[in-house]
C-alpha positions in Angstrom: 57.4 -192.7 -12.9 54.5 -192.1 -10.6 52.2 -188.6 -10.9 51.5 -188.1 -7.6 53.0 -188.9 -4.0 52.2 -188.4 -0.7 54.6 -187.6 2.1 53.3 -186.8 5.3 50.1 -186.1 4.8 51.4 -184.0 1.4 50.0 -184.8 -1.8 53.2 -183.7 -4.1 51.8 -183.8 -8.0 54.2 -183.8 -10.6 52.3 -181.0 -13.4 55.2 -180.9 -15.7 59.0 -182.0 -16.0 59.6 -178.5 -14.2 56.7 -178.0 -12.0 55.1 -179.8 -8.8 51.6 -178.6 -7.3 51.8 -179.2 -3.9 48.2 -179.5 -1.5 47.1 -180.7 1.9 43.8 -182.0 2.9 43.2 -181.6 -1.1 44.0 -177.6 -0.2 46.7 -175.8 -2.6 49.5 -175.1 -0.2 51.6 -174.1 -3.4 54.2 -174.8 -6.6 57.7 -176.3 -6.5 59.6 -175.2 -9.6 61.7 -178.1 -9.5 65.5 -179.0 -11.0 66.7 -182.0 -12.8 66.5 -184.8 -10.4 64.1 -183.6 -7.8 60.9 -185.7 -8.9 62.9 -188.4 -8.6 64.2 -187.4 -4.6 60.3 -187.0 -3.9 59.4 -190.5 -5.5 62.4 -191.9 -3.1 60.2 -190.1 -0.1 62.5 -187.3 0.4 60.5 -184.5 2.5 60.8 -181.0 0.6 59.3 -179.4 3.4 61.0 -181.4 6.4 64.1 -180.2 4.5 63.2 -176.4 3.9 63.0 -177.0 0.2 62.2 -173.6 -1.9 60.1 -173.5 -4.0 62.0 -172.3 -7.0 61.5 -168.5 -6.7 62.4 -168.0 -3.1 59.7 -169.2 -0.3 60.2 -171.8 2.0 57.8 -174.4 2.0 55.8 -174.7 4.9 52.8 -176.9 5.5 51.4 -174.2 6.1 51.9 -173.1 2.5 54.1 -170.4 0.9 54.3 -167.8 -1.7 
């Protein structure tokens, strides 16, 4: 299982089996609180943000950032 992906320009860094930091540019953009299975839709290049993920609490990730 790989730590980190990029998607897009999006560095995606899996923190713990729950939680994803999420930067840009090496910028914090935010924090996916992810379910079972997710990590594993990112490693397969799934785009959380192309796909108006939340983030687990209620924001919309944005590349922009959120929350």
């Amino acid at each position: 299982m790989k730590k980190t992906v990029a998607i897009n320009g999006i560095q995606y860094k899996l923190i713990s089996n729950e939680l994803v930091e999420v930067t840009k540019n090496g910028e914090r953009l935010g924090e996916i609180f992810i379910n079972s299975g997710d990590w594993e839709l990112i490693e397969g290049g799934v785009d959380p943000i192309a796909e108006a993920w939340e983030d687990g609490i209620g924001n919309v990730l944005s590349p922009e950032g959120w929350g």
